[in-house]
Backbone bond lengths (Angstrom), bond angles and torsions (degrees), N, CA, C in turn:
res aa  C-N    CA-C-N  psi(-1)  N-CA   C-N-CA  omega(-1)  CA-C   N-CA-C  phi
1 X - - - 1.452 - - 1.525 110.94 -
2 X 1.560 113.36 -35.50 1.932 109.78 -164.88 1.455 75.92 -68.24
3 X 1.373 134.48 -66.80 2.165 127.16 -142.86 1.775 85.71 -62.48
4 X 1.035 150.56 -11.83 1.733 128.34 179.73 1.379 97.34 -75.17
5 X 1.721 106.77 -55.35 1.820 100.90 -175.02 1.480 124.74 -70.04
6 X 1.552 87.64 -39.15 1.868 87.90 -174.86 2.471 112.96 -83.65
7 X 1.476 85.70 -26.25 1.635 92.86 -175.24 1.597 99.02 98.72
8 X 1.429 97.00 152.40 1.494 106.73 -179.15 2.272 104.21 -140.70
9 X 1.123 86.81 151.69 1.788 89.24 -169.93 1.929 101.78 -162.50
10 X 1.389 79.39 -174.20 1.227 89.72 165.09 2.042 135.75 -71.66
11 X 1.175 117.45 109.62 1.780 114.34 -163.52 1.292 108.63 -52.44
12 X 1.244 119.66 153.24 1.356 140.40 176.23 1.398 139.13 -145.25
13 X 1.628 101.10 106.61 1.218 104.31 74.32 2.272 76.40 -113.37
14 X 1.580 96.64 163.78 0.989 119.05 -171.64 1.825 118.54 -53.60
15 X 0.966 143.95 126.76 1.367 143.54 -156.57 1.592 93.47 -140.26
16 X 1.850 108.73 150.31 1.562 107.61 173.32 1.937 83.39 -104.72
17 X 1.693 101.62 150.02 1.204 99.28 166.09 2.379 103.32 -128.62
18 X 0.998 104.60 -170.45 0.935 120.00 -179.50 2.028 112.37 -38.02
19 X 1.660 112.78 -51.45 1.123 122.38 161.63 1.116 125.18 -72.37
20 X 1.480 132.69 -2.93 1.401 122.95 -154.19 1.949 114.61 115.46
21 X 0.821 99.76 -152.50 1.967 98.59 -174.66 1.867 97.11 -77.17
22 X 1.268 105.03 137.87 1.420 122.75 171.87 1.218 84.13 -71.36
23 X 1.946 85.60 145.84 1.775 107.99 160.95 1.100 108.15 -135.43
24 X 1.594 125.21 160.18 0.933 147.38 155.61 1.747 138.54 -115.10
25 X 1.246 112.16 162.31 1.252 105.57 -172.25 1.790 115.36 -160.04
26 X 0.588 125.54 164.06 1.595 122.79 170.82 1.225 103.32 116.80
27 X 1.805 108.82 -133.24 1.474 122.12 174.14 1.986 100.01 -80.99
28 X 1.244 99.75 -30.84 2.080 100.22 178.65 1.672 101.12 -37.87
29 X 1.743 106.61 -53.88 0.920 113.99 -165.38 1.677 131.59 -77.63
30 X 1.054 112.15 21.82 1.527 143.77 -165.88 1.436 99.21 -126.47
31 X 1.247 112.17 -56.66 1.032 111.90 176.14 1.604 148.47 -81.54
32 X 1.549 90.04 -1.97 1.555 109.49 168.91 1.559 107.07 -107.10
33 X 1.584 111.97 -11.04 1.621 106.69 156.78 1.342 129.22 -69.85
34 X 1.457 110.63 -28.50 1.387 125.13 168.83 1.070 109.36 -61.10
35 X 1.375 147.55 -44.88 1.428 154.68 -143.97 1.511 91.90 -90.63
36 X 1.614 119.55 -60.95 1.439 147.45 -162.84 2.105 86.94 -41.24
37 X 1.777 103.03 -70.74 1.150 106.86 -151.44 1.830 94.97 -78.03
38 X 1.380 135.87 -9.88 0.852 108.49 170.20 1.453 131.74 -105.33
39 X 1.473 101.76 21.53 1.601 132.49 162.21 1.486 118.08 -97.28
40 X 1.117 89.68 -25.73 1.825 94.00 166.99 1.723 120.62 -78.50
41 X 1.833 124.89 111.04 1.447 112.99 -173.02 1.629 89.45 -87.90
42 X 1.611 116.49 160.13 1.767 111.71 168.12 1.416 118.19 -69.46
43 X 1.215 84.65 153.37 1.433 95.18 -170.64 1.444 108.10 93.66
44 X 1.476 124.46 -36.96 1.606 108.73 165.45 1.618 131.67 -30.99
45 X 0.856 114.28 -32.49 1.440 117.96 -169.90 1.568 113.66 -120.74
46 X 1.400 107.28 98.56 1.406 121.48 -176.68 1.253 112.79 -47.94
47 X 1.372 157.72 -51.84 1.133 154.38 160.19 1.962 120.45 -47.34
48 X 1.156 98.82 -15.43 1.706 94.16 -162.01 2.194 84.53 -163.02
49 X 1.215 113.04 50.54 1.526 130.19 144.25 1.690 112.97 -14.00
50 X 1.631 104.36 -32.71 1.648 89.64 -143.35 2.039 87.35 -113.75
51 X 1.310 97.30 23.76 1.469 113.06 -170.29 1.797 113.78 -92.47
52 X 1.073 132.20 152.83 0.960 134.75 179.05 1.564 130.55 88.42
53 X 1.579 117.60 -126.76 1.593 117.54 164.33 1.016 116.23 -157.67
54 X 1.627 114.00 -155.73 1.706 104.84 -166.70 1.552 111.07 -122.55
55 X 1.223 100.02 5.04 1.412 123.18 -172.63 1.501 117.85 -36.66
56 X 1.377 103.23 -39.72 1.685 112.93 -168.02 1.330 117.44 -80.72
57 X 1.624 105.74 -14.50 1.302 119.87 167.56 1.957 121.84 -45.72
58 X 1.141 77.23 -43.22 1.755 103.40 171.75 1.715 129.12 -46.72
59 X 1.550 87.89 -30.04 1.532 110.57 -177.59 1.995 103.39 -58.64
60 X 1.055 109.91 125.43 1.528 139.81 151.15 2.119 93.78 91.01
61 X 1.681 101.29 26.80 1.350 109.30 165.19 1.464 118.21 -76.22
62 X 1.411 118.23 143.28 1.370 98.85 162.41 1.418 138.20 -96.73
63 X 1.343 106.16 162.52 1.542 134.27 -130.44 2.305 86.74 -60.63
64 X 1.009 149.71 39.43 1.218 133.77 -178.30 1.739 111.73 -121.62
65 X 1.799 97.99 178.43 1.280 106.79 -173.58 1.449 115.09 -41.12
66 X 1.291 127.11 -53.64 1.304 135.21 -151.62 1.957 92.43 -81.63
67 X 1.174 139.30 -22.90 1.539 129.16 154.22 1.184 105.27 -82.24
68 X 1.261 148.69 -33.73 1.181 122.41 172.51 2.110 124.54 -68.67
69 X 1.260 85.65 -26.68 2.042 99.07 170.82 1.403 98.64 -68.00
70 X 1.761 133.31 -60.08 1.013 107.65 165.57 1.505 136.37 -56.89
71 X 1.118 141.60 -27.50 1.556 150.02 -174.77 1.926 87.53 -57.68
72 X 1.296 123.70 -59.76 1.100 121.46 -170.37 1.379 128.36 -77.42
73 X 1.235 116.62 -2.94 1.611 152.58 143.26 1.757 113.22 -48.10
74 X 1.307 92.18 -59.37 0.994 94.36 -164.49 1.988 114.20 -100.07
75 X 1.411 115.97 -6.27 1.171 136.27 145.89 1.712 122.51 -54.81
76 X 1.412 91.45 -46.62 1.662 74.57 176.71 1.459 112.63 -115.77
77 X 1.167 114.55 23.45 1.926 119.36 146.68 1.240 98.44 -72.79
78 X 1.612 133.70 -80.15 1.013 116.68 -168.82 1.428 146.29 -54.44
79 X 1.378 100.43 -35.19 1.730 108.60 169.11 1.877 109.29 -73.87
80 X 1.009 120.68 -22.75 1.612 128.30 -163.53 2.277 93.82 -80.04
81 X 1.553 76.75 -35.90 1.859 83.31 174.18 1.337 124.96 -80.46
82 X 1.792 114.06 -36.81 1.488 113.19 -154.95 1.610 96.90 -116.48
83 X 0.813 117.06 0.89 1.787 122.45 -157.24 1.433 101.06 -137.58
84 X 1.841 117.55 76.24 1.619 130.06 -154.92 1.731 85.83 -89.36
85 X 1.111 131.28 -19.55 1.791 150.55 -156.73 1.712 96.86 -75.08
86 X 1.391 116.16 -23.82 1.756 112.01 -157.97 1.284 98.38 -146.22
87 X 1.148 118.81 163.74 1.771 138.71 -177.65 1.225 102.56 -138.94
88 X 1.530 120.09 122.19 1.340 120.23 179.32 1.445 122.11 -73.36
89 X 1.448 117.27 136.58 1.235 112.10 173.33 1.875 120.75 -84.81
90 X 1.534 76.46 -55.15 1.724 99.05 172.62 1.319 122.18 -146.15
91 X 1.088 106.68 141.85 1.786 112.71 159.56 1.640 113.07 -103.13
92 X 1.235 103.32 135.75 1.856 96.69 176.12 1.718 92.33 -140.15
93 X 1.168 104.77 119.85 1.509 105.28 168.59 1.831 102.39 -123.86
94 X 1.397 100.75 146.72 1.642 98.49 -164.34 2.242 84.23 -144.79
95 X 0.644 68.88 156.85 2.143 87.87 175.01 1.159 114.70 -67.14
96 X 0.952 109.14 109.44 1.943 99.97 158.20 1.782 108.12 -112.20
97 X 1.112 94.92 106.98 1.654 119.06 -175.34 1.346 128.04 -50.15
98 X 1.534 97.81 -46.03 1.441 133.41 177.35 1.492 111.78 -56.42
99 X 1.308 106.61 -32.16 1.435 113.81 -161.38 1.546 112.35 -130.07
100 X 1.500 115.12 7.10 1.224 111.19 -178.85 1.635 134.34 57.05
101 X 1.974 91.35 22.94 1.559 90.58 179.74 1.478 103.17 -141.19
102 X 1.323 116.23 -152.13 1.477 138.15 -153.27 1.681 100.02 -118.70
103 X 1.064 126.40 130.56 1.256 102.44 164.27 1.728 92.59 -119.50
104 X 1.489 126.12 138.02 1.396 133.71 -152.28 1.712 91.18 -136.70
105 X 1.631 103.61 112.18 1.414 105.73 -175.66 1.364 88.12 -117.58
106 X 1.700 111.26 132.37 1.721 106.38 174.44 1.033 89.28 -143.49
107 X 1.716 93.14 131.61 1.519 125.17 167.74 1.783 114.73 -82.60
108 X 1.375 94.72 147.15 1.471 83.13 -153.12 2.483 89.99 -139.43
109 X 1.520 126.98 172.43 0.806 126.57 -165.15 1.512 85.16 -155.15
110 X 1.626 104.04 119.84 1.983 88.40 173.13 1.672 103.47 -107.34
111 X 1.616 95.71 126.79 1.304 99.55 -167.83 1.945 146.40 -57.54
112 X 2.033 86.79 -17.39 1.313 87.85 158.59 1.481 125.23 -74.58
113 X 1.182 130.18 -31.25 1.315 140.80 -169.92 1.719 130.65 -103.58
114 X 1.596 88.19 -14.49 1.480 89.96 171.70 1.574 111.00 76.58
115 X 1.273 128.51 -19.97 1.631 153.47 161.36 1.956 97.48 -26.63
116 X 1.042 145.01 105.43 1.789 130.67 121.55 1.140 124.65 -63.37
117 X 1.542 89.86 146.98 1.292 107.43 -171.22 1.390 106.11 -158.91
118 X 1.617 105.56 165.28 1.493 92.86 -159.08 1.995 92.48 -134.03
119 X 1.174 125.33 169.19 1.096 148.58 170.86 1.553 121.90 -134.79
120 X 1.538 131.27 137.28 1.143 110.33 -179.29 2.011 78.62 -136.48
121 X 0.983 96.71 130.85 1.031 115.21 171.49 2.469 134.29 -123.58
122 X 1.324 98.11 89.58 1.327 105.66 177.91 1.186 137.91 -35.38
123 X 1.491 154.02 61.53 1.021 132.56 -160.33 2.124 108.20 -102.89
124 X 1.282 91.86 135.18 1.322 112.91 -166.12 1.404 120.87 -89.18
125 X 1.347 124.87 91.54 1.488 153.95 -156.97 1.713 104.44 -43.46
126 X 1.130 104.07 -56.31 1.749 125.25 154.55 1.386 126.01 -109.06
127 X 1.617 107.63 151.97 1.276 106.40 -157.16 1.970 89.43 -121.63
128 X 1.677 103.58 140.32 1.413 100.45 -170.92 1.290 107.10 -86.00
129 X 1.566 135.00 175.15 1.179 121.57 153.09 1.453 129.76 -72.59
């Protein structure tokens, strides 16, 4: 019953298992779409350009309020567009100093079920070698 409401596919990032490619489905699977589209910058994907977010734009910004207001700008354009499965509750992105990144906690409502749920997702201001 959860893979009819939530969808079921191939897991990601993609893994071989014993049968062939692991899948997933449920809330995993919601939740590795979230990750998918907010790892995806536009224009990444030659067939479907207008896919993903703007998030990566952000990369080698510095670490303050006004990138973190955008990160959450630009978090819930993309999920509010590509991710028809959830209704946002909240975005909270706050600094992590230490580390030169974002830490991006989004509250989330999946719309067949009425279910919250949350994602916190890191994105890293600089990238190491």
């Amino acid at each position: 019953m959860e893979s009819e409401v939530h969808g079921r596919g191939v897991a990601f990032p993609v893994r071989l298992g014993t049968a062939g490619f692991d899948e997933s489905s449920g809330r995993r699977k919601i939740q590795e779409s979230i990750r998918i589209i907010l790892g995806t910058q536009y224009g990444e994907r030659v067939m479907r350009p207008d896919f993903g977010c703007n998030l990566k734009r952000l990369l080698f910004a510095p670490n303050n309020e006004s990138t973190a207001g955008l990160a959450r700008y630009y978090v819930e354009e993309g999920l509010s567009r590509w991710e028809p499965r959830i209704e946002l509750v909240d975005v909270t992105v706050t600094n992590d100093g230490e580390r030169a990144a974002l830490l991006i906690d989004i509250g989330y409502r999946i719309r067949a079920t009425g279910a919250i749920d949350r994602v916190v997702h890191p994105f890293l201001l600089e990238r190491s070698p």
